[in-house]
C-alpha positions in Angstrom: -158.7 40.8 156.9 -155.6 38.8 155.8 -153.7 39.6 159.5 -157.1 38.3 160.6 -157.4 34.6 158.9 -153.7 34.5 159.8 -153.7 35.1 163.4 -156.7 32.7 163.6 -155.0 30.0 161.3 -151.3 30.5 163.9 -153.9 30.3 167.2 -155.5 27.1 165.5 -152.3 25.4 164.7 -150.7 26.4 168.2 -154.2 24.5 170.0 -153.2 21.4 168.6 -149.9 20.7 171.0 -152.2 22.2 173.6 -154.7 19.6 173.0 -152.0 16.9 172.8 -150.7 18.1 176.4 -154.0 18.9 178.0 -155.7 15.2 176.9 -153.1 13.6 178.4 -153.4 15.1 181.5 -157.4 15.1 181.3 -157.2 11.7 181.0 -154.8 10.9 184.4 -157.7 13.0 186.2 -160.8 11.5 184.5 -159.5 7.8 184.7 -157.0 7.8 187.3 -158.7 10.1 189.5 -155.0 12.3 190.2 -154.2 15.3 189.4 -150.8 14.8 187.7 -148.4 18.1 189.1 -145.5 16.0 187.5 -147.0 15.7 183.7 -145.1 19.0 182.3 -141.7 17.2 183.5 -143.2 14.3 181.0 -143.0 16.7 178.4 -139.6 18.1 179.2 -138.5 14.3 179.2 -139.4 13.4 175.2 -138.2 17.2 174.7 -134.7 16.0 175.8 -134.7 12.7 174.0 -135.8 14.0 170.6 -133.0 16.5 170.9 -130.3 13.5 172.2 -131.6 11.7 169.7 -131.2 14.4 167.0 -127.6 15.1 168.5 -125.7 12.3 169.6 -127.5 10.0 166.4 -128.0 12.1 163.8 -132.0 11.0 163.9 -134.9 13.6 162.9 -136.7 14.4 166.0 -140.2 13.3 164.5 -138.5 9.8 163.6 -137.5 9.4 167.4 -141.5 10.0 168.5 -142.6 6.4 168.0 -139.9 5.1 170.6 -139.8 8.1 173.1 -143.7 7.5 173.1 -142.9 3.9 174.0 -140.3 4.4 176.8 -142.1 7.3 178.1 -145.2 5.4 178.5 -142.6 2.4 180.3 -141.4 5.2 182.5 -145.5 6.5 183.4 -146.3 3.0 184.4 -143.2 2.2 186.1 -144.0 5.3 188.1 -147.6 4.4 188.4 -146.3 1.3 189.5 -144.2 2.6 192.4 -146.0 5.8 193.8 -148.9 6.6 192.2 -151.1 4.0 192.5 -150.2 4.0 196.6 -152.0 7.2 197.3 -154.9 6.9 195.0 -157.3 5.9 198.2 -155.2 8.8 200.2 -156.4 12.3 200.6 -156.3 14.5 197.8 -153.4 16.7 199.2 -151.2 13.4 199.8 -151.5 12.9 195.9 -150.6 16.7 195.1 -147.6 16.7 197.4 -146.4 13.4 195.4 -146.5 14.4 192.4 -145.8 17.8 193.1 -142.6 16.1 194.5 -142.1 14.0 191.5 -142.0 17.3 189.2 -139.3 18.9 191.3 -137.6 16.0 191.6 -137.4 15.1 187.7 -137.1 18.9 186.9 -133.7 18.9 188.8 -132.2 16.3 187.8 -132.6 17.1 184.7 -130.8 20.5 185.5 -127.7 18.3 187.7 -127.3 16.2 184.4 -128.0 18.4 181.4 -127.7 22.2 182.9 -130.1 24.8 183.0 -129.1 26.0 179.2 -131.4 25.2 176.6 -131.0 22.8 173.4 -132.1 23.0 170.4 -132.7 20.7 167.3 -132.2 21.5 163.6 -134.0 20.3 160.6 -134.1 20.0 157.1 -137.7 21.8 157.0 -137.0 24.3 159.9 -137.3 27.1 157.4 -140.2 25.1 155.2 -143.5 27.3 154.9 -146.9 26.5 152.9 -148.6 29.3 150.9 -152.4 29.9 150.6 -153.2 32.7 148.5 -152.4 35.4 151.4 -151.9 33.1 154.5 -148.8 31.2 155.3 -147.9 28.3 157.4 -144.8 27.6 158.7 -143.4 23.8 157.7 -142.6 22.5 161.4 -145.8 24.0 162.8 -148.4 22.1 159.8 -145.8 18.8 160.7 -147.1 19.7 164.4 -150.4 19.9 164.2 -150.5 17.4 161.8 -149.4 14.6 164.5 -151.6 16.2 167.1 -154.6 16.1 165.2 -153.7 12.0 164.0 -152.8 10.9 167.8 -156.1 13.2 169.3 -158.1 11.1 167.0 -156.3 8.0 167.7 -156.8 8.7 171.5 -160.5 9.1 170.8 -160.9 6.0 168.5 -159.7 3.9 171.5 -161.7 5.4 173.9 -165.0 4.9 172.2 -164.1 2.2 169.8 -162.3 -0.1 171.8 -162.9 -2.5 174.9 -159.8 -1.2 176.5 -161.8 2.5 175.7 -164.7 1.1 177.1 -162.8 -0.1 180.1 -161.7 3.4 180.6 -164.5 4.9 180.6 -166.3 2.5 183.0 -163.9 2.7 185.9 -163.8 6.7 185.0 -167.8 6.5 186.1 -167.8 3.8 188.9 -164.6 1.8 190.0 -166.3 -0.4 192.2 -168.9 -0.8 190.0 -166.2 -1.9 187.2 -164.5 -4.0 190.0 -167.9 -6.0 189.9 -168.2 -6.8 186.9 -164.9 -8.3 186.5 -162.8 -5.1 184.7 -159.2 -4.9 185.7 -159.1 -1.7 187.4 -155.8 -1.1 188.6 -154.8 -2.7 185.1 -156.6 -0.2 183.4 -155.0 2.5 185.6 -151.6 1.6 184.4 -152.3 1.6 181.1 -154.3 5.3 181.3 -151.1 6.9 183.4 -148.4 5.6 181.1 -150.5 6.8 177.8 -150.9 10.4 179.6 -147.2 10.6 180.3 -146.4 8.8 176.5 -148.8 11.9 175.2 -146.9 14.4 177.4 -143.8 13.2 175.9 -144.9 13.4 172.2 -145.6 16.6 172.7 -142.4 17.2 174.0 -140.8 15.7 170.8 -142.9 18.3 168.9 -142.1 21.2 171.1 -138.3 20.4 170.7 -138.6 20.9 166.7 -141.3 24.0 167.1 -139.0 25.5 170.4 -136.2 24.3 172.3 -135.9 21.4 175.2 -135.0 22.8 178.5 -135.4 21.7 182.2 -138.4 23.9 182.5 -139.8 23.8 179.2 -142.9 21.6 180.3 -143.8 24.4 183.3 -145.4 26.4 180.9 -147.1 24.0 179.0 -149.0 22.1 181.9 -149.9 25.6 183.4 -151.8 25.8 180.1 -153.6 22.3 180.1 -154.6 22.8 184.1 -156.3 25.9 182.2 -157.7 23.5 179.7 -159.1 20.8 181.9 -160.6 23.3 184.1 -162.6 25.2 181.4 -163.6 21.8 179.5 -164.5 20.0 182.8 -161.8 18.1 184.4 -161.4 14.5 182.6 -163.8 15.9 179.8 -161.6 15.2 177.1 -164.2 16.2 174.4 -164.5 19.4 175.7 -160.5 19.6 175.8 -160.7 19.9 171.8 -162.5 22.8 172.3 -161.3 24.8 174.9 -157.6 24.1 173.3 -158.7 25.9 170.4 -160.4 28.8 172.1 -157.0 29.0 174.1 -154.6 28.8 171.1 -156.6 31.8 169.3 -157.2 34.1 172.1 -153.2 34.1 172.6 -152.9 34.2 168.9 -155.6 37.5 168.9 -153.6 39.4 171.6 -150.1 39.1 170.8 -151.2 40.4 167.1 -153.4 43.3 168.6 -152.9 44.0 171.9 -149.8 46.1 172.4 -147.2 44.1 174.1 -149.3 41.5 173.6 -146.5 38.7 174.1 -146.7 39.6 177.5 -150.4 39.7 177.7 -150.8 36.3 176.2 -149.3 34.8 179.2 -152.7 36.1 181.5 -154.9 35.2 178.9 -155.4 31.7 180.8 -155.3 32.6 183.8 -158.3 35.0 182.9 -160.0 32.3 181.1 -159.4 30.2 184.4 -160.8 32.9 186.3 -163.9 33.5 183.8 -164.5 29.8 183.8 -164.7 29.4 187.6 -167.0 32.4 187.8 -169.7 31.0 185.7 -170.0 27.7 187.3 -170.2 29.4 190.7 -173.5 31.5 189.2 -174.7 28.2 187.4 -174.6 26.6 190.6 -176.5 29.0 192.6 -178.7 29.8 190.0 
């Protein structure tokens, strides 16, 4: 029963950087209308600068999030700025190739500047753990999903506490319509794209301290929100909460009792993708 509680407790602390990754890029589809190809290389970005920052400055990764969030959110509207919000009236497939291009493009130059090996930060509370009765938590991993959990509800306070939140969600439902009535739209746009790359990027800081930063670390990790957004609904951020979680503990179920369940876990979204798709096509012809 302990190895129980504790496989759900890891699965439920892993959802929250999968929540953190996969808002950000509901929120680019939902708002923006494009599907971001380019949003892991986001997170390899803030990966690269918490660890420069923790070895060139001698600064704790998590002290470096507040101003990788900020110039990662500078770089996502620059780039909104310059390509994205070109092809937003173009075919879908024109906005895939581009930032499908982007990723590539990002992804090697981080290998022609940094190399392909990978980096990795050290902290005082790398080895830090928290004890409940039988169930353990490891210190970096509660600091983790701690931050998640605080910018998630920060996200969400903004989008249905605030007018900027309210903007949002009104050119999410009808951009002309929010043209009419005077909303800023393409205003709005930049502001949603930069926070979905400045989320991408504080993940990144997070994954640097939980993993390592490498040129391909964000692959992985936006494989698993595309999994998200399409079992929550893509641009449902509340069902992104959700969906994270059932995510974090199925992997967490079958690497503890699936034999070779590390490799397993890797399938385990693209099953759920699978699953997902397979209902809606009954509910529809239902």
């Amino acid at each position: 029963m302990d190895l129980f509680l504790q496989t759900l407790l890891n699965g439920l602390l892993q959802s929250g950087i999968y929540a953190l990754v996969a808002s950000g890029l509901a929120l680019a589809v939902g708002v923006v209308g494009i599907v971001n190809f380019a949003h892991g290389e986001f997170l390899m970005i803030g990966a690269f600068m918490a660890w420069a920052a923790s070895a060139f400055l001698g600064v704790d990764p998590l002290l470096s999030l507040p101003i990788v969030a900020v110039a990662v959110f500078g770089v996502g509207a620059l780039t909104y700025r310059v390509s994205i919000r070109h092809v937003l009236l173009a075919p879908e497939l024109n906005q895939m190739l581009l930032t499908f291009g982007l990723g590539i493009l990002l992804q090697n130059l981080a290998l022609m500047l940094l190399g392909g090996n990978t980096r990795t930060v050290t902290t005082p509370y790398q080895a830090s753990s928290l004890s409940f009765g039988e169930l353990s938590i490891g210190g970096p991993k509660a600091i983790a999903f701690g931050l998640a959990a605080a910018l998630l509800g920060a996200l969400y306070f903004t989008l249905y506490r605030t007018v900027l939140g309210r903007q949002m969600r009104a050119v999410a439902q009808n951009r002309r319509g929010a043209q009419l009535i005077g909303i800023p739209v393409d205003r709005v746009y930049l502001i949603a794209f930069g926070v979905s790359c400045g989320l991408a990027a504080v993940a990144g800081v997070l994954v640097s301290v939980l993993l390592f930063a490498s040129p391909t670390v964000g692959l992985v990790f936006a494989l698993k929100a595309f999994a998200i957004i399409v079992m929550a609904g893509l641009g449902n951020l509340t069902g992104v909460l959700w969906a994270s979680v059932i995510l974090g503990v199925s992997e967490a179920l079958v690497q503890t009792y699936v034999p070779g369940g590390g490799g397993w876990s890797d399938a385990v979204f693209f099953l759920m993708i699978f699953g997902t798709l397979v209902l809606r096509s009954f509910r529809r012809t239902a």
